[in-house]
C-alpha positions as CSV (number, residue, x, y, z in Angstrom):
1,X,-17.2,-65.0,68.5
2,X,-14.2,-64.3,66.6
3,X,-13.3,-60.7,64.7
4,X,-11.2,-59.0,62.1
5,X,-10.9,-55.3,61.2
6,X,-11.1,-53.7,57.7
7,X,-9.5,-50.2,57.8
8,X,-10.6,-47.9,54.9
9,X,-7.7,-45.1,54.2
10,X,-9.6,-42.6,52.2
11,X,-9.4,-39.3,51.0
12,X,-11.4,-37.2,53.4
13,X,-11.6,-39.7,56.1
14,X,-10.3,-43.0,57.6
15,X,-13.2,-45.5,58.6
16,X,-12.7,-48.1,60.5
17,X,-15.0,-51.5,60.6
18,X,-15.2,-54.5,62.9
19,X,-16.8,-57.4,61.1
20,X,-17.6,-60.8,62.6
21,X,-17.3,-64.4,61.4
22,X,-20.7,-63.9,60.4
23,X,-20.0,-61.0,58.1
24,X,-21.6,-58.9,60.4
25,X,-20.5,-55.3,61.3
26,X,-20.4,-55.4,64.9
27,X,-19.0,-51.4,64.8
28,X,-17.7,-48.9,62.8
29,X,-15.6,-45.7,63.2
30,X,-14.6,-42.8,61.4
31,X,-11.9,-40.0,61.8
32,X,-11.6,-37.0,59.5
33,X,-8.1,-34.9,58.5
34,X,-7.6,-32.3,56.1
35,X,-6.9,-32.3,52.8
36,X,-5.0,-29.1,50.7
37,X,-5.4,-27.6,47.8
38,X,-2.7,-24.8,47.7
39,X,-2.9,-24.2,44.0
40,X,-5.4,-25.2,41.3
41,X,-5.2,-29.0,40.4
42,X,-3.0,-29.5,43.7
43,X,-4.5,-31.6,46.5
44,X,-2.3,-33.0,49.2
45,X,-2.5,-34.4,52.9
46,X,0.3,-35.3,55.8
47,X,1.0,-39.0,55.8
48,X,1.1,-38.9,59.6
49,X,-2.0,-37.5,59.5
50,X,-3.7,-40.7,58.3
51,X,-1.7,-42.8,60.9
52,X,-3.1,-40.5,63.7
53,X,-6.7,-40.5,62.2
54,X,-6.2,-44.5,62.0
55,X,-4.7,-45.3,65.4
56,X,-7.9,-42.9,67.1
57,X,-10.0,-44.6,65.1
58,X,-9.1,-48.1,65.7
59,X,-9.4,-46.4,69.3
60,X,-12.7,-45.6,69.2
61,X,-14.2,-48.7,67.3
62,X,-12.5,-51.2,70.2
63,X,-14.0,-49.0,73.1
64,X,-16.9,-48.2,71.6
65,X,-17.5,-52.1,71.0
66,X,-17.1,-53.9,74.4
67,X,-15.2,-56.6,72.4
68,X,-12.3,-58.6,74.0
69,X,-8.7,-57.3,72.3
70,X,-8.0,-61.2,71.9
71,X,-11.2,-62.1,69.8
72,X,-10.1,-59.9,67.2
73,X,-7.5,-61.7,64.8
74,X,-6.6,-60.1,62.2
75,X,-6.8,-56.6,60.7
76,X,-6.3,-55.3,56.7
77,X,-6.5,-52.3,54.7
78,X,-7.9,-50.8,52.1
79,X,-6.6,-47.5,50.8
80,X,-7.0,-44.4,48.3
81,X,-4.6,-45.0,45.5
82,X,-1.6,-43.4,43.8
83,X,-0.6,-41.0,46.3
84,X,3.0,-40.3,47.0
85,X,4.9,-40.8,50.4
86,X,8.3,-39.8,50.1
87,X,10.3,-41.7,53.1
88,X,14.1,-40.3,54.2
89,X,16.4,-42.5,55.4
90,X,14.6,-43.1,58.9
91,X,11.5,-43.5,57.0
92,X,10.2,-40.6,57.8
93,X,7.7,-38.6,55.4
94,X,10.0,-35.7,53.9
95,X,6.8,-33.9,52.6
96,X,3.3,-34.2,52.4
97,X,1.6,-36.8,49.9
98,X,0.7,-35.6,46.6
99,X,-2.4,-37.5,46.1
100,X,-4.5,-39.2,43.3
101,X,-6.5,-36.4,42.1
102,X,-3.4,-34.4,42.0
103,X,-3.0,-32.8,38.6
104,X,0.2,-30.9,38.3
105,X,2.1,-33.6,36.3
106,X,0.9,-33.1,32.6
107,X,4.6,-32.7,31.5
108,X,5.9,-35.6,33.1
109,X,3.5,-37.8,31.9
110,X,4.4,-36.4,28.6
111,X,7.9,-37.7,29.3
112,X,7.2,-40.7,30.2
113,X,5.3,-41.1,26.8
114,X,8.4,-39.9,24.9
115,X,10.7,-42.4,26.8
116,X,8.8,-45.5,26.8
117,X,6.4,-45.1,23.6
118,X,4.6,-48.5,23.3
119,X,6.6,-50.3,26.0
120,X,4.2,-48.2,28.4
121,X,0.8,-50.2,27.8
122,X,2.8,-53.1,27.2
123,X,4.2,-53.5,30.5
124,X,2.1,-51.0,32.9
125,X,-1.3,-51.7,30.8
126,X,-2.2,-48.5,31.5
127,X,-1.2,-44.7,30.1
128,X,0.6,-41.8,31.5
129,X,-1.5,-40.1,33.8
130,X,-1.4,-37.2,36.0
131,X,-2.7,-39.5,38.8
132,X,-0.4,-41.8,39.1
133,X,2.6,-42.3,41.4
134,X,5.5,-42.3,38.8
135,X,4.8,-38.7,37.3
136,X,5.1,-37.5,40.8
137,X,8.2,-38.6,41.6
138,X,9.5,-37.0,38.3
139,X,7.6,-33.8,39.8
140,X,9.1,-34.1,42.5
141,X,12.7,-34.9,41.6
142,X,12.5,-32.1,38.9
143,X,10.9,-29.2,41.3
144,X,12.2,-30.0,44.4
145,X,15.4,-31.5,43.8
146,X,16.4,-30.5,47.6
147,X,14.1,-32.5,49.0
148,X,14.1,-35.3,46.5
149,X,17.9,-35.9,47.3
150,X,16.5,-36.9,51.1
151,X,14.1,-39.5,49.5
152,X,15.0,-43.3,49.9
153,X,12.2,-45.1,49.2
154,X,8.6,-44.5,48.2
155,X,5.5,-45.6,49.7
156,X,1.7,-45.5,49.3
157,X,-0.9,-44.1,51.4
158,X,-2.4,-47.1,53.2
159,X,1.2,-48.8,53.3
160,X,2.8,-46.3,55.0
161,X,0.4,-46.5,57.8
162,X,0.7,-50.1,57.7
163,X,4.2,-49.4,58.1
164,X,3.7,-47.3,61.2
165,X,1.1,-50.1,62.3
166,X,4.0,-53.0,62.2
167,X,7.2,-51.7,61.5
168,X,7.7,-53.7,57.9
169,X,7.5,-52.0,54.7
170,X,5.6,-53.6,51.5
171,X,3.5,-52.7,49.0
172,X,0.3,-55.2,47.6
173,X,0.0,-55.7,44.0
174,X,-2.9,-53.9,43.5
175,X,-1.8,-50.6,44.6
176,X,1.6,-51.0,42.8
177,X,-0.1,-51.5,39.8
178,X,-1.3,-47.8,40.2
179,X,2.4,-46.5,40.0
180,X,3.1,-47.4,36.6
181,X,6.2,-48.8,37.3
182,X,4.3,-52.1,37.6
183,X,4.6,-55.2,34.9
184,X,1.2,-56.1,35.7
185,X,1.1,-59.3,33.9
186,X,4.5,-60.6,35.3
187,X,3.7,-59.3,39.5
188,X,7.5,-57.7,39.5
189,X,8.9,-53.6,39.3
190,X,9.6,-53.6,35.8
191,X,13.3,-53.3,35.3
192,X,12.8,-51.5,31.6
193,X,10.7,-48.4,33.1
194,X,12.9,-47.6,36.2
195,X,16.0,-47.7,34.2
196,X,14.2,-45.6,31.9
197,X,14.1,-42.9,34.4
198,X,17.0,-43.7,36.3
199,X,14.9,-45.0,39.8
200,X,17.0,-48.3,41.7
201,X,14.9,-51.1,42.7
202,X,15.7,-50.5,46.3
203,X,14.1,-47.1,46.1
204,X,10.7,-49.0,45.5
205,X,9.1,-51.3,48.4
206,X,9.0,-55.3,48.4
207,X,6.3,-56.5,46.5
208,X,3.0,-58.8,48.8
209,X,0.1,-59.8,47.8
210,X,-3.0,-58.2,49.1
211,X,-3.9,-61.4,51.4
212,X,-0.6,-61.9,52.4
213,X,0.8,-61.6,55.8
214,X,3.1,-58.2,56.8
215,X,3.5,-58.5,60.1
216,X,1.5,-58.2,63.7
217,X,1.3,-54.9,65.5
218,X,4.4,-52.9,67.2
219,X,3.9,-52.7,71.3
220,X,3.3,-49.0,70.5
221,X,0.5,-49.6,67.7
222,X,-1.6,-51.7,70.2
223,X,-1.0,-50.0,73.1
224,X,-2.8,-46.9,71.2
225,X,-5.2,-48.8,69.6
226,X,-6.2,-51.1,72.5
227,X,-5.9,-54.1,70.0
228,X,-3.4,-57.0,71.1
229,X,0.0,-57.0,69.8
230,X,-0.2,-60.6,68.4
231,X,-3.1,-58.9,66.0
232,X,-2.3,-60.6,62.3
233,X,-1.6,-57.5,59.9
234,X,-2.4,-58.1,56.7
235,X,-1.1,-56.2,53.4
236,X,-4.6,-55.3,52.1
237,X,-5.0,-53.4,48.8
238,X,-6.1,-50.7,46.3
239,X,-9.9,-48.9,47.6
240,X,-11.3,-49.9,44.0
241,X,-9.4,-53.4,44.4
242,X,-11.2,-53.6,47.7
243,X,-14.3,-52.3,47.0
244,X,-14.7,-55.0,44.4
245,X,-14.0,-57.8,47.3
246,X,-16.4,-56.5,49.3
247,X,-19.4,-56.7,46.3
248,X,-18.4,-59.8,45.6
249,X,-16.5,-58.6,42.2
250,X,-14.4,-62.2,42.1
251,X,-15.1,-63.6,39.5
252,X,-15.9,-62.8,35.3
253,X,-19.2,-61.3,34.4
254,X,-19.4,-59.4,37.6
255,X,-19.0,-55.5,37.2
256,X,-19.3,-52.4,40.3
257,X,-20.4,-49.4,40.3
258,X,-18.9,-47.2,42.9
259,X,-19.6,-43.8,43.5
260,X,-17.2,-42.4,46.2
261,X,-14.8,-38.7,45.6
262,X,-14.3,-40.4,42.9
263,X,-16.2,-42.9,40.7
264,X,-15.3,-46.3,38.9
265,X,-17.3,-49.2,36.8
266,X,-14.9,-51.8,37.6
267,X,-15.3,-55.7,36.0
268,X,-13.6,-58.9,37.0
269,X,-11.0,-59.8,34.5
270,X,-9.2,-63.9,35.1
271,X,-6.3,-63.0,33.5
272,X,-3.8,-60.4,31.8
273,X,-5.1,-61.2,27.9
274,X,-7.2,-58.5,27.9
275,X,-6.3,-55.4,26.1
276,X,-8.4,-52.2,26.3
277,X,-5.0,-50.6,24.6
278,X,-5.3,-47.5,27.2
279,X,-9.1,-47.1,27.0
280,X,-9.8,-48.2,30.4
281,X,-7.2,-49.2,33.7
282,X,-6.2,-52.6,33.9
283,X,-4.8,-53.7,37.5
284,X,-4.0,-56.4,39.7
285,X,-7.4,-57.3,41.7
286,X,-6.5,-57.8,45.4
287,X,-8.1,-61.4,45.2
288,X,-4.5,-63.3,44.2
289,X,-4.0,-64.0,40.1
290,X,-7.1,-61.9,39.2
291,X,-7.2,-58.9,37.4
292,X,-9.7,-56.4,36.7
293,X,-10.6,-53.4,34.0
294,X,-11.4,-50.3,35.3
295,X,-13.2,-46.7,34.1
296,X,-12.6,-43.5,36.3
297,X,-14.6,-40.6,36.6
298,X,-12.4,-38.2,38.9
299,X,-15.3,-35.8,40.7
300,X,-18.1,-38.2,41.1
301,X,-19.1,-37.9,45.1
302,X,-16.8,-35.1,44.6
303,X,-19.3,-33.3,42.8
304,X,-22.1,-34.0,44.4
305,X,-19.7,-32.7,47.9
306,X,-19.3,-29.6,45.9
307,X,-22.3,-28.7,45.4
308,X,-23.8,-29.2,48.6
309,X,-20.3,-26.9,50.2
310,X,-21.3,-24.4,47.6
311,X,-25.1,-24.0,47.7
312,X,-25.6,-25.6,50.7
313,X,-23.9,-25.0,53.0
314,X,-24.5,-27.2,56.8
315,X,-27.8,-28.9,55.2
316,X,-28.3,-33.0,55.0
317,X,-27.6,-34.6,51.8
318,X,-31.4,-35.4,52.2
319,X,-32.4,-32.2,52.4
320,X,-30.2,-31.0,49.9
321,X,-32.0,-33.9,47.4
322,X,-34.9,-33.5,48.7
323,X,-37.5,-33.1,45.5
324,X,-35.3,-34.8,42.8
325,X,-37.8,-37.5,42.9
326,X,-40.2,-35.2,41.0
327,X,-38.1,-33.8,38.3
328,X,-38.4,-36.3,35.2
329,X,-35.4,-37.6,33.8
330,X,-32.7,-34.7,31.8
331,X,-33.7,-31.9,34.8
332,X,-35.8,-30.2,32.2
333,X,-33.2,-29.5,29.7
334,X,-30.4,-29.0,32.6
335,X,-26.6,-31.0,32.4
336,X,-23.9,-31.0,34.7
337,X,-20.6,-32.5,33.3
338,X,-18.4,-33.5,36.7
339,X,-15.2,-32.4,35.2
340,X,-13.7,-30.1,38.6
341,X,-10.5,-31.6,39.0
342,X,-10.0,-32.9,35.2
343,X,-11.3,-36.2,34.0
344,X,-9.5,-39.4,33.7
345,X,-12.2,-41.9,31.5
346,X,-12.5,-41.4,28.5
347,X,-11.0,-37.9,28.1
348,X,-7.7,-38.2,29.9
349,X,-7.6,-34.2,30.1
350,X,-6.2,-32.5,33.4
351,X,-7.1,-29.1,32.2
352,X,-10.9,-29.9,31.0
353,X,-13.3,-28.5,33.9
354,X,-17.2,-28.3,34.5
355,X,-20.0,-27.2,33.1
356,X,-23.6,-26.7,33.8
357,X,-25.5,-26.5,30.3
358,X,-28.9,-25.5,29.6
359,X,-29.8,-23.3,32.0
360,X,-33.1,-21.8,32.3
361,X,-35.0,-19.5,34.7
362,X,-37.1,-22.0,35.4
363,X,-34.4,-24.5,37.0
364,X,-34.7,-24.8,41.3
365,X,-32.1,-25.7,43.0
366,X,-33.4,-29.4,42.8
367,X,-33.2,-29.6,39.1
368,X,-29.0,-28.3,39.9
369,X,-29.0,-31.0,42.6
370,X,-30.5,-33.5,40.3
371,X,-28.5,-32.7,36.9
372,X,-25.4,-33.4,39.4
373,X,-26.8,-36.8,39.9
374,X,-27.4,-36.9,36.4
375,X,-24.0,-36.0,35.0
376,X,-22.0,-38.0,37.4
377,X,-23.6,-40.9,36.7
378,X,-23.4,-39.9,32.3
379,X,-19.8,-39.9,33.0
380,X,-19.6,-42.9,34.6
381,X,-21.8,-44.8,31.7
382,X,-19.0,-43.4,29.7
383,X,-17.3,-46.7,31.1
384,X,-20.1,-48.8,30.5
385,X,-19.9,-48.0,27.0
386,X,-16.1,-48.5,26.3
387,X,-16.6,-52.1,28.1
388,X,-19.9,-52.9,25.9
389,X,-18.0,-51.9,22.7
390,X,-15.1,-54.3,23.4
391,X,-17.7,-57.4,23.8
392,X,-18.4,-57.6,28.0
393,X,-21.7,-58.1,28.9
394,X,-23.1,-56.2,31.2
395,X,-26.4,-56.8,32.7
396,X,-26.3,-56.9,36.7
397,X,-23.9,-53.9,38.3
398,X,-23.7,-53.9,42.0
399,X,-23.6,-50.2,43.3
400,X,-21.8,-49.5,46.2
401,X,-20.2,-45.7,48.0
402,X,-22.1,-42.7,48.1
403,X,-24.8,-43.5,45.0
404,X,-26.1,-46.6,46.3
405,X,-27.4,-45.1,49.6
406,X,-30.4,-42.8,47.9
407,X,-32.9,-45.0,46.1
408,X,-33.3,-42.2,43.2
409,X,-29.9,-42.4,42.3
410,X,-29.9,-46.3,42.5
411,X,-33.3,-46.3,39.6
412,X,-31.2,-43.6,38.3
413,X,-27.9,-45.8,37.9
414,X,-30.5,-48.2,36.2
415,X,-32.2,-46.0,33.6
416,X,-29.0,-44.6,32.1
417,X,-26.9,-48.0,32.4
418,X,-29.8,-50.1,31.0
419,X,-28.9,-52.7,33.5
420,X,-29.9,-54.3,36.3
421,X,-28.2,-52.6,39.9
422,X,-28.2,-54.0,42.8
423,X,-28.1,-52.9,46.3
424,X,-26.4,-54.5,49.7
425,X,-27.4,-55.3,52.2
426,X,-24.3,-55.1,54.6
427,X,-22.6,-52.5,51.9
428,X,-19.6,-50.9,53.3
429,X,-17.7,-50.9,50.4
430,X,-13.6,-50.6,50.6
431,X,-14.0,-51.6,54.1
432,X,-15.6,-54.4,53.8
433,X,-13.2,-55.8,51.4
434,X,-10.5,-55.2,53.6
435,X,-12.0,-57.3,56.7
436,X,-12.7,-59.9,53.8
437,X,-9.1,-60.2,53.2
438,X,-8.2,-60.5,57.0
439,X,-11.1,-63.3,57.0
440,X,-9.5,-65.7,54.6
441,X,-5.9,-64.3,55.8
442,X,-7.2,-66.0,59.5
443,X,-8.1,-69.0,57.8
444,X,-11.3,-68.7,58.4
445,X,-12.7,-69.8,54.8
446,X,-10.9,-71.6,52.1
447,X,-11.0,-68.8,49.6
448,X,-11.5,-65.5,49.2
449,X,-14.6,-66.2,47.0
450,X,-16.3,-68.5,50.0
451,X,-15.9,-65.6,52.1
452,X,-17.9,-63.5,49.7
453,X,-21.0,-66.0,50.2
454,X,-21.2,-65.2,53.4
455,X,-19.9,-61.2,54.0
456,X,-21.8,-60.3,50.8
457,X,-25.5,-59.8,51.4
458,X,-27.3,-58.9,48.6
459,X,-30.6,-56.4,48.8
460,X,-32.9,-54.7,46.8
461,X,-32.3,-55.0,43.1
462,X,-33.3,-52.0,40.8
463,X,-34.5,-52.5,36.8
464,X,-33.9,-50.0,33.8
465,X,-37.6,-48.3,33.3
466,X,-38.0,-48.3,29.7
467,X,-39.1,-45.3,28.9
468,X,-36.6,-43.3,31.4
469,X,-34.1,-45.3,30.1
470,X,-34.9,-44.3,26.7
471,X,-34.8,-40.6,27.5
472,X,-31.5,-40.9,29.4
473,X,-30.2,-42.2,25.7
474,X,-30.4,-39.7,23.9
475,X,-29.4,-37.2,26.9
476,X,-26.3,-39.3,27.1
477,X,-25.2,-38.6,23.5
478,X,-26.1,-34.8,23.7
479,X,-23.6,-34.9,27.5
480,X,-21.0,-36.8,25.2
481,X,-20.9,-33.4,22.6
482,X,-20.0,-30.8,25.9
483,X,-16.7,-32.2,26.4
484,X,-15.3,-31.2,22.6
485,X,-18.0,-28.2,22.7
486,X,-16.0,-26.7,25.4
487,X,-12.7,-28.2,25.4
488,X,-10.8,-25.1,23.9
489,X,-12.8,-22.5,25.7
490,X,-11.5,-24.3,28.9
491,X,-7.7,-24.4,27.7
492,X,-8.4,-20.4,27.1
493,X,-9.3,-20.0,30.1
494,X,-6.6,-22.1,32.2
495,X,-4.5,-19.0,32.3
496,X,-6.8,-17.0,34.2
497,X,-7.0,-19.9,37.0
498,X,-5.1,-19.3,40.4
């Protein structure tokens, strides 16, 4: 039996999968580093951090498995998006990554609106935000000038440990198209938005696709990783990119759900025609010439993590849902909008922040834990709606991440979507996709999407209860009034933060 390796780069932890021809996991692996939050709406990790996570971790999964170094063919990635890895002249990181749910950039972003007006959705697809890659550079350049005269290039997360993995530096499609520097339609750095602000071409990396070959292991990568040094690398892509491949998101009228830190309802899009005109994300799909149309919520797992760290502190997540099952739909009068960090669809707002509405002496903890549930998912249906307005239909959503592994949350993701969701089998979301990628990069299927016939194992499939779904209606048009309701009292307050 032959084997490939999907490596998952995200934001709390690097997880690590060996899949086999079959499409089934044969192991898995998972290493933790820390993440910082030095001032409100910062978050940053060390780059090398990842590649040290990742190497023990690739490790583990290869002693821990018993399989022979030389069955295992190829390797791909899958990664958190956005971040920023400043690399000096010996490609070395010069500080750490400011990551995706960074926030810190509202001014920049407001720059890059003033320099490139329309031009910006034209060519990027996609608005200013304080997520993406390009607003940190200007951070950067502006605040830290010192250290921005030592930069040389820029990578992203999951390509600089890639980098460190091979020893050749590219970045896939689908992760540039998170930079905003991307012309998404035409697969090139567009030459009107880094003249705009003044950034060469050779401070960005060559451009691959997400199947595409970058290289086989250094002697050094597979001596600490166990794995031969004739392993194929391949590029890999974007988490949400990758999460799509491995739900079988390849083709139109397929849409994902995916509840990790953060959350996305994602759908399949065959070409670039489409135009949300900012509503929504619009990227390069890590399957080659695809596309797809994205909705973020930024705290969605997030949230959930929150609230368990908060008031609960070293339980389970079952014991910390434990009881939900009995509270009918709305908590009892109880919302929770997940807006910790800001929000990103549809209220691009860095400043907005959470709220729990409604509350009543009456509430348990399990009404809090379930209004969580509740609100995340609200937020998320936010998406649904933009994409129902426009014309998609939407009727089957595969869940994947953190909500698809409680069965309350799956009926839940069915009530207030009004669709059918379904469950994997073999769900391993980002991951998955990335092994999928090495699969068809070995040759081992003629497509990507014949791979998904056989890696994709579909499970349980939940339906919308009428009357719950009903309910969740009109609660989702009450959640849509608490954004505006307390959108000033949060800028008053913004001030006061630390």
């Amino acid at each position: 039996m032959k084997y490939v390796i999907g490596v998952d780069l995200g934001t709390s932890a690097v997880k690590t999968l060996l899949v086999a021809q079959d499409g089934t996991v044969k192991a898995e692996s998972t290493r933790e580093y820390p993440l910082y939050h030095d001032k409100s709406g910062w978050s940053e990790q060390n780059a090398d951090d990842w590649v040290e996570g990742t190497l023990g971790s690739l490790n583990d999964l290869l002693s821990g498995s018993g399989v022979n170094p030389q069955d295992i063919e190829g390797i791909s990635f899958s990664g958190q998006m956005h971040g920023l890895v400043l690399l000096d002249e010996n490609h070395k990181p010069i500080r750490r990554a400011i990551l995706w749910n960074d926030t810190r950039t509202t001014e920049q972003c407001r720059e890059i609106e003033r320099k490139l007006e329309d031009t910006l959705l034209s060519i990027t697809r996609n608005p200013a935000l304080e997520g993406f890659t390009l607003p940190k550079i200007l951070w950067v350049r502006e605040h830290e000038p010192n250290i921005f005269r030592q930069a040389v290039r820029f990578l992203l997360p999951k390509d600089y440990v890639r980098y460190r993995l091979t020893g050749e530096i590219h970045v896939d499609l689908s992760d540039a198209a998170g930079t905003l520097m991307l012309d998404v339609a035409n697969k090139r750095w567009s030459p009107e938005v880094l003249s705009a602000f003044e950034i060469s071409f050779g401070f960005c990396p060559p451009l691959i696709e997400a199947g595409g070959l970058a290289g086989t292991l250094t002697s050094e990568a597979a001596s600490l990783t166990g794995l031969s040094q004739a392993t194929k690398v391949f590029a890999g892509g974007a988490d949400n990119a990758c999460g799509a491949v491995g739900a079988g998101i390849l083709s139109p009228g397929h849409t994902l759900c995916s509840i990790g830190t953060s959350g996305v309802i994602l759908t399949y899009e065959e070409d670039a025609g489409s135009d949300y005109k900012g509503q929504v994300h619009f990227f390069n799909h890590a399957k080659a010439d695809a596309f797809y149309a994205m909705g973020v919520t930024l705290a969605a797992g997030y949230s959930l993590s929150w609230f368990r760290h908060t008031f609960a502190k070293g339980e389970s997540y079952d014991s910390l849902l434990q009881g939900v099952e009995h509270i009918s739909p709305g908590a009892e009068g109880l919302l929770f909008t997940p807006y910790l960090v800001g929000e990103r669809t549809p209220h691009a707002d860095s400043v907005i922040r959470g709220s729990f509405i409604g509350i009543d002496g009456s509430h348990t903890r399990a009404h809090f834990a379930r209004a969580v549930m509740e609100g995340i998912t609200f937020s998320l249906n936010e998406s649904v709606d933009i994409f129902r307005a426009v014309g998609k239909q939407i009727d089957t959503i595969v869940s994947i991440g953190g909500g698809a592994k409680n069965p309350v949350w799956l009926q839940m993701q069915a009530d207030i979507f009004r669709a059918d969701v379904v469950a994997l089998e073999n769900e391993q979301g980002p991951g998955l996709g990335a092994a999928m990628l090495a699969a068809a990069g070995c040759g081992w299927f003629p497509s990507l999407d014949a791979c998904g016939e056989v890696f994709v194992k579909k499970a349980k499939v939940y339906t919308p209860n009428e009357k719950a779904s009903q309910r969740y209606g009109q609660l989702f048009r009450i959640y849509q009034q608490i954004y505006y309701q307390t959108k000033a009292v949060n800028q008053s307050l913004q001030s006061f933060r630390s």
